[in-house]
Each structure stands twice: as C-alpha cells, then as structure tokens.
C-alpha positions in Angstrom: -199.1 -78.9 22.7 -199.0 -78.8 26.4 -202.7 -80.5 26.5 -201.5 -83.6 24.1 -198.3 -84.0 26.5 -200.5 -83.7 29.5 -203.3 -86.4 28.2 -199.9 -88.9 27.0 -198.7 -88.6 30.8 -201.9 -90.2 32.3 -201.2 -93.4 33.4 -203.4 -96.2 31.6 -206.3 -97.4 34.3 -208.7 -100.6 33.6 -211.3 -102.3 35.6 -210.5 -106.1 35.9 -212.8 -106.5 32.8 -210.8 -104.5 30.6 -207.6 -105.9 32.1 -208.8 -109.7 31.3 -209.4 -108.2 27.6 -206.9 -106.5 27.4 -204.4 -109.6 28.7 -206.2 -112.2 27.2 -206.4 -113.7 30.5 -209.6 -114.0 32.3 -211.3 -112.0 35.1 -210.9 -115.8 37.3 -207.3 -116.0 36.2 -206.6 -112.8 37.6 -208.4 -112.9 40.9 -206.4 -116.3 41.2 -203.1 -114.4 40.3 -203.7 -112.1 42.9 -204.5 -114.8 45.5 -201.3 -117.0 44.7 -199.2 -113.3 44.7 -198.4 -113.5 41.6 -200.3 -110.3 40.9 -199.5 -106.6 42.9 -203.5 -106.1 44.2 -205.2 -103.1 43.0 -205.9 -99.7 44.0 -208.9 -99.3 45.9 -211.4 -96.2 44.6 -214.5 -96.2 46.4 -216.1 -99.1 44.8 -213.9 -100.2 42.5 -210.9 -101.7 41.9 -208.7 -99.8 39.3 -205.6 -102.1 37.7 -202.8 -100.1 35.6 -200.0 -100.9 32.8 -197.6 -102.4 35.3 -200.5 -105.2 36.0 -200.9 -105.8 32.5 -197.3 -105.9 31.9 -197.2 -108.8 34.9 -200.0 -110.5 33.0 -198.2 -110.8 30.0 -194.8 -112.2 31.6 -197.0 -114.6 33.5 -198.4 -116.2 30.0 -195.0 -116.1 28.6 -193.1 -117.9 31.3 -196.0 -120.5 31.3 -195.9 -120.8 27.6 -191.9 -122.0 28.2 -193.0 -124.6 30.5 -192.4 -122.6 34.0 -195.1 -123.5 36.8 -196.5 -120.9 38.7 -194.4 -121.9 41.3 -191.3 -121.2 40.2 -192.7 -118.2 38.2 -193.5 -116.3 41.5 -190.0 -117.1 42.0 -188.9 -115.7 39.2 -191.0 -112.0 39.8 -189.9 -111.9 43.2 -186.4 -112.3 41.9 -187.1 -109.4 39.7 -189.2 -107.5 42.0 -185.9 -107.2 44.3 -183.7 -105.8 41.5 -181.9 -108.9 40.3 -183.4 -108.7 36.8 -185.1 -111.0 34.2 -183.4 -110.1 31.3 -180.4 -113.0 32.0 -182.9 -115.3 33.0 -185.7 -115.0 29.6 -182.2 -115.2 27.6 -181.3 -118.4 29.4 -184.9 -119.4 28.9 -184.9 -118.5 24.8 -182.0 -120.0 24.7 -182.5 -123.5 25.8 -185.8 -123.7 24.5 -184.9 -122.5 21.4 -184.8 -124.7 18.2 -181.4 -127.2 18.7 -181.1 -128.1 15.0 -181.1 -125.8 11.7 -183.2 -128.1 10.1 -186.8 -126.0 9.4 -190.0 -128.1 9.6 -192.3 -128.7 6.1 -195.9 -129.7 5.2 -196.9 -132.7 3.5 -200.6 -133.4 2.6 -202.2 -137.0 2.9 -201.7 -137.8 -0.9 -197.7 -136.9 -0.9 -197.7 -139.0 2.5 -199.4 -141.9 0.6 -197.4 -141.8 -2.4 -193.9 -142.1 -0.6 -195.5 -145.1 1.3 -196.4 -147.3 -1.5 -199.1 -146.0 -2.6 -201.9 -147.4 0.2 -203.4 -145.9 3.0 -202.6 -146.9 6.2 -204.0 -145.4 9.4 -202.7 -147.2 11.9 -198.7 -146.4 10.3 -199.9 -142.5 10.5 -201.4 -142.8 14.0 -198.1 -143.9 15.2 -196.1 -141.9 13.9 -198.3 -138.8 14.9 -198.0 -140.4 18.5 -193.9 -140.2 18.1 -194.2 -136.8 17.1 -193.0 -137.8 13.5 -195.7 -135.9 11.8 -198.1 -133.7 13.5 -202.2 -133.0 11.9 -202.2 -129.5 10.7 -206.2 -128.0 12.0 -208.6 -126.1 9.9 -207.3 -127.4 6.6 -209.9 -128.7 3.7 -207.7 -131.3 2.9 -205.8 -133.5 5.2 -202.4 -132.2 5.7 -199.6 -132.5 8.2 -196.8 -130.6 9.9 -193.0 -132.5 9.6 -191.0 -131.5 12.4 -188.1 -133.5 10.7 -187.7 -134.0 7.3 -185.2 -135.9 7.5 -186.3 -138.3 10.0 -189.4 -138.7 7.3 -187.3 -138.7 4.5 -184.8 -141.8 6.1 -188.3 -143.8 7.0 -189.2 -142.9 3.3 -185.8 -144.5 2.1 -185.9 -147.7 4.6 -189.6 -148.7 3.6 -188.2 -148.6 -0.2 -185.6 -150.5 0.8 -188.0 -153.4 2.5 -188.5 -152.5 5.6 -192.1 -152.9 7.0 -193.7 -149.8 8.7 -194.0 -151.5 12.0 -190.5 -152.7 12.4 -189.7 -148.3 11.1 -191.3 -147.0 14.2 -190.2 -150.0 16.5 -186.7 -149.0 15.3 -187.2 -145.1 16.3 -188.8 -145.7 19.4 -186.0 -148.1 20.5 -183.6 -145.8 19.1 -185.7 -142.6 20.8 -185.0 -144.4 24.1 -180.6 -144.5 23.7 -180.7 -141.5 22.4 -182.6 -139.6 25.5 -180.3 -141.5 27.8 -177.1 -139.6 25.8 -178.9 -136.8 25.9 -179.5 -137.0 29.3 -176.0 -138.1 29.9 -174.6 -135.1 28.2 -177.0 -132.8 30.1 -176.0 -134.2 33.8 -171.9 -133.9 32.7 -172.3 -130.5 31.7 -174.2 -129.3 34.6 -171.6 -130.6 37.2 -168.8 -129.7 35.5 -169.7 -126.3 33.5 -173.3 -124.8 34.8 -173.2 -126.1 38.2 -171.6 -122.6 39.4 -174.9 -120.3 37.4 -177.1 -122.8 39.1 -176.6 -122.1 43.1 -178.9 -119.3 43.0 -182.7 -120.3 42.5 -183.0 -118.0 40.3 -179.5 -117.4 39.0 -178.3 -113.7 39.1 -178.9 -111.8 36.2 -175.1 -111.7 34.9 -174.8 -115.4 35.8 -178.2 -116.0 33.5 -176.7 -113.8 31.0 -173.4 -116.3 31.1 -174.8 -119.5 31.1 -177.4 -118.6 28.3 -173.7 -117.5 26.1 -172.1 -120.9 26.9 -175.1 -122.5 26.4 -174.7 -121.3 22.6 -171.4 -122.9 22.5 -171.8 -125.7 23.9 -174.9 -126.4 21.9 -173.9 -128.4 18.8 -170.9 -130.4 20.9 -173.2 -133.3 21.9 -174.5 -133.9 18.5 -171.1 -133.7 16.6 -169.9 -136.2 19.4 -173.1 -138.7 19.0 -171.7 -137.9 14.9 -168.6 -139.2 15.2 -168.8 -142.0 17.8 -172.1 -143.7 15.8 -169.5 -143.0 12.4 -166.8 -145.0 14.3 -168.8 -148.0 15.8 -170.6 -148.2 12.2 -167.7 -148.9 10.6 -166.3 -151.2 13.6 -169.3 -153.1 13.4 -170.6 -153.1 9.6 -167.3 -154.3 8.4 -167.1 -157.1 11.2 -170.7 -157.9 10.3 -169.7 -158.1 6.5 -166.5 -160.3 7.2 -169.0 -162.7 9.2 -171.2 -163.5 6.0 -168.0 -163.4 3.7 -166.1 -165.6 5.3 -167.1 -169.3 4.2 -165.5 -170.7 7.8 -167.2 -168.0 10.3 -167.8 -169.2 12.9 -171.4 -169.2 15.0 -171.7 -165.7 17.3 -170.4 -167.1 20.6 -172.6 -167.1 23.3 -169.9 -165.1 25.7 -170.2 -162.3 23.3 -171.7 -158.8 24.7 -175.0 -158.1 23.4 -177.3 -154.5 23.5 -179.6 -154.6 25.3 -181.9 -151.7 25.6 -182.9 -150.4 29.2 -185.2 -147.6 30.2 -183.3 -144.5 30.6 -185.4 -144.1 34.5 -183.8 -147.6 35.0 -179.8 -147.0 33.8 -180.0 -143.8 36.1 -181.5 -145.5 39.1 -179.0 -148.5 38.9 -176.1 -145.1 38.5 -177.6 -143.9 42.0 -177.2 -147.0 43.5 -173.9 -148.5 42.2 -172.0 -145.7 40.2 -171.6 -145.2 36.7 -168.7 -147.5 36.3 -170.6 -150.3 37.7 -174.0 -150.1 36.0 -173.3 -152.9 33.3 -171.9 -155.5 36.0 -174.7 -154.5 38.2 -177.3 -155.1 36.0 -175.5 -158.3 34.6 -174.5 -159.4 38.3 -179.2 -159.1 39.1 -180.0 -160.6 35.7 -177.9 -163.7 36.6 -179.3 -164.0 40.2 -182.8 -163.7 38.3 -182.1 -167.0 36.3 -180.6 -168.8 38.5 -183.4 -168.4 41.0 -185.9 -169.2 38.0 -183.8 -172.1 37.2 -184.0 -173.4 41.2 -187.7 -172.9 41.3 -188.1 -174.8 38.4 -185.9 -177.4 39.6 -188.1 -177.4 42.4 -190.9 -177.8 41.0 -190.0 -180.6 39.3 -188.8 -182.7 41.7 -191.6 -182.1 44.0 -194.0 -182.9 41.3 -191.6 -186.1 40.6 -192.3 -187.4 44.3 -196.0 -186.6 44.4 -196.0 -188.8 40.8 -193.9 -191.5 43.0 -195.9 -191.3 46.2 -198.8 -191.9 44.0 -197.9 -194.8 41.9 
C-alpha cells in the first residue's frame, strides 16, 4: 500500500518529445512558447531538459485560449495575470460566455439533393458558392455524398420560402448581405452602449480581476437576449408603419408620386457610419453625410458646367 501511494506521488516528467505528444503541440511550438515566455523553461539534468504536468497544463490553456480567438499577446497577458494570483477562472467564464452560442436555434444537415429540391429542382453552383461564402451553409468533409452543415435553419428555411414566392437567388443573397451589413452596425451599436454605460467599470483592468470577470460574464447572461428582442420589436413596429403606408399608396387610385424630398435608406458601411460618429457625433451623422453628398453634386454639377462651356468656346473659337 505504501509502495502504490509512493509511485502515485511522483511527479509526471517528459522530455520535450513526449510533452509535444502528449500536448499535441509540437516540439517548434514549444521551444517558441518558451522564447515568447509563454512557457516556464525546464529543469536542467545533465543533458536533458525534463518538462512536468504544470507545462503540460500551460500547453493546454495556450491551445484553448487560442482556439477562442486570443493572440498570444494578450494570452501572456492573461498567464501572467494568473501567475500573480488574480485567477482565470472569471476570465475563461467571461470568455465561454461571450463566445458561447447567442441564439437556441441548433444547427442541421442537408445533403445536395434536399438542397436541390427546395430550390426548384436545378443545380446551381454559383447560388451554393455564395451562400457557403455568407456562411449560410457550410461543406461538411469526409462525406460520400455531398452534404452540408446549416448554421441557421431558419435563415435557410426564409430563403426557401422567398424563392417560392419569386424571388431570384441573386436578388436572396444581395438581400442578406445588404441586410448582414444594418444588422452588424446594430450590433455594433448595441455592443459600444453597453460597454460605456454597463461593462466599462469590469474593463479598466487588462485583464479584469477575477470577481470583476466573474460579474461581467453574469450580466453578460442577462443582458444577452435584450438586443435581439429590441431589433424584434422595433423591425415589428416600422413593418407595420411602413407595409400599411406602402399598401395605402397602391390602393389609393389618387396617390400621389413619392416626392422627391422624401427620406430614403441608404445603406453605408458600418467602418464608414462609425468614422463619420468620430468625427461629428452621433446626432449629426445623417446631416453630415447628407451636408458631403450635396457638396459632392454640386461640385460634379460645376465641373460639368465647366466643361461645357469651355468646350462651347473652343467649338466658337473654331468656327
């Protein structure tokens, strides 16, 4: 009994080969870990150098971390944070729970010939390229037959029912990207009001305290569904707003023509609205952008002008 308990209390000791096998990670990666400090060194015996549990432990959070998007950078960060007595604990919560799923809706499988048949029936390669490049579908590897992983059913499903409806293919995924494009700048929106006005205090600290991680990943869970159920009811209100205007337009016998003083959508890159916010402020974005759009025509419209007349005197110098 006292030899088995003995044996069990031996610390675990590899050779860098064993640890890269053990890890997964190879012997390069780990020479490179220990360069960037990332990685304790080893003990030195004679010859050799010896590696124990705690470096394969290290490894393991390193491949983690970078599997939830962290750089090495900020990884070392991270460790040294933990290394000091602060903890990780908070922090891999906060992680797990941003970059956890944001929707209950559970990804499916559809195979080429399903995928076919609720398209009409044809084949069409370039529809499924694109929509594998918007991350509608994505190819499922190592499958005899050709088969495909649906994030979101019922994005599929509502492309399904707009193609049966008439829509073409091309103007579907010109839709989503347009609509892809609003949506990131709400969701961008959302993100930079609720980090100045809820997380900005679990955010001084690079990295946050572990209690502070441990807070932020809780409200984080609350706060979770409120942009989508206010996206819900604001696109339920301004449907109705505009689909009954829209309906009393082609109703009416007398409408009249859409005035030309009307506001119109216009969709913007998000990189653009939030560079135009640095500059101006929120409140003036849309008069910004209106005031440079102006100032564009008119200076077209004066070159033009320009032109013209200069090409009017040439013609008269001529003749």
């Amino acid at each position: 009994m006292g030899a088995d308990l003995s044996e069990q209390s031996v610390p675990a000791e590899y050779r860098i080969e064993d640890l890269a096998h053990r890890s997964g990670a190879t012997v390069r990666t780990i020479r490179a870990y220990q360069d960037r400090g990332l990685l304790p060194r080893p003990e030195r015996r004679g010859r050799s150098n010896v590696y124990g549990d705690a470096h394969l432990a290290r490894l393991r959070q390193i491949a983690d971390l970078l599997d939830r998007g962290y750089t090495l950078a900020s990884i070392k960060e991270l460790l040294e944070a933990w290394d000091a007595g602060r903890g990780l604990g908070g922090v891999l919560g906060l992680v797990a729970e941003v970059d956890g799923p944001w929707t209950d809706e559970e990804a499916d499988r559809i195979s080429r010939a399903e995928l076919d048949a609720r398209f009409g029936g044809e084949p069409d390669e370039d529809a499924v390229r694109e929509a594998i490049e918007l991350g509608v579908l994505e190819r499922v590897a190592g499958r005899e037959s050709e088969e495909y992983l649906v994030p979101s059913p019922q994005e599929l499903a509502v492309a399904a029912e707009l193609y049966a409806a008439g829509v073409p293919l091309g103007a579907i995924t010109g839709h989503l990207r347009e609509l892809r494009g609003q949506v990131e700048h709400i969701a961008a929106r959302f993100l930079e009001f609720t980090s100045e006005h809820v997380f900005a205090r679990y955010l001084e600290h690079r990295p946050p305290t572990d209690a502070d991680a441990t807070e932020a990943a809780t409200l984080v869970r609350r706060l979770r569904p409120l942009a989508q159920q206010t996206v819900d009811a604001e696109l339920a209100r301004a449907m109705r707003l505009f689909a009954t205007r829209h309906l009393q337009f082609h109703l009416s016998p007398d409408a009249p023509a859409p005035s030309d003083h009307e506001p119109r959508a216009v969709t913007l890159p998000g990189e653009t609205i939030r560079a135009v916010q640095k500059l101006v402020g929120e409140r003036n974005v849309s008069a910004f952008i209106a005031a440079a759009a102006e100032r564009e025509v008119q200076t077209r419209t004066l070159d033009a002008l320009a032109s013209t007349g200069a090409e009017s005197n040439e013609i008269h110098q001529t003749g």
